[in-house]
C-alpha positions, 0 to 999 in steps of 0.5 A, a space after each residue: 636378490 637371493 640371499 646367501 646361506 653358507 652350506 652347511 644351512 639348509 634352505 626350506 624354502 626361499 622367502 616371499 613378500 611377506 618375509 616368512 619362511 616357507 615351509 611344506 605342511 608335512 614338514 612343519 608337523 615333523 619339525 614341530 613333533 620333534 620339538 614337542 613329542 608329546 603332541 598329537 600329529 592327527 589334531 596337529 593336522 587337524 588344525 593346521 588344515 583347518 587354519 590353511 581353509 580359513 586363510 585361504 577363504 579369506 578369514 582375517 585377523 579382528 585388527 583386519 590383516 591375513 592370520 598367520 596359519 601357523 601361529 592361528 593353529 595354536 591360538 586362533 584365527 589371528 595374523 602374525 603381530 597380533 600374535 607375537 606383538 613383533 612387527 616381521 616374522 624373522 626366521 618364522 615360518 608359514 605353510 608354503 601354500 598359503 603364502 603361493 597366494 599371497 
């Protein structure tokens, strides 16, 4: 069953299996280089493009689970837990198309 959102919340993307939000890769950078505007977007690109190749080429976290594209751009190739040490993403989000093949 789809979830409820009253209207005024807007819905990025409707969640799969693996309970993270999904989101569009030029959407994450904008959403993120609003947050930290003195990121570099290019390496920031960089980055989440090199983490979406390696997870959808199989690298997995060292604990044996996918990484969490997102999160590994910042820290390395690592899944959402051995990140975060949380369980379930909540309200995390991952790159729309990564999630497509899971």
């Amino acid at each position: 069953m789809d979830q409820w959102f009253p209207p005024t919340h807007k819905v990025v993307g409707r969640r799969k299996k693996s309970n993270f939000v999904p989101i569009g890769v030029e959407e994450y950078v904008t959403r993120h280089m609003k947050s930290n505007a003195g990121e570099n977007r290019a390496e920031l690109l960089r980055r989440l493009r090199d983490c979406i190749s390696a997870s959808l080429g199989g690298t997995r976290c060292q604990c044996g689970e996918p990484i969490w594209v997102i999160g590994s751009a910042f820290v390395g190739y690592m899944c959402f837990t051995c990140i975060t040490g949380e369980a379930f993403p909540g309200d995390d989000y991952e790159i729309d198309e990564v999630l497509a093949v899971l």
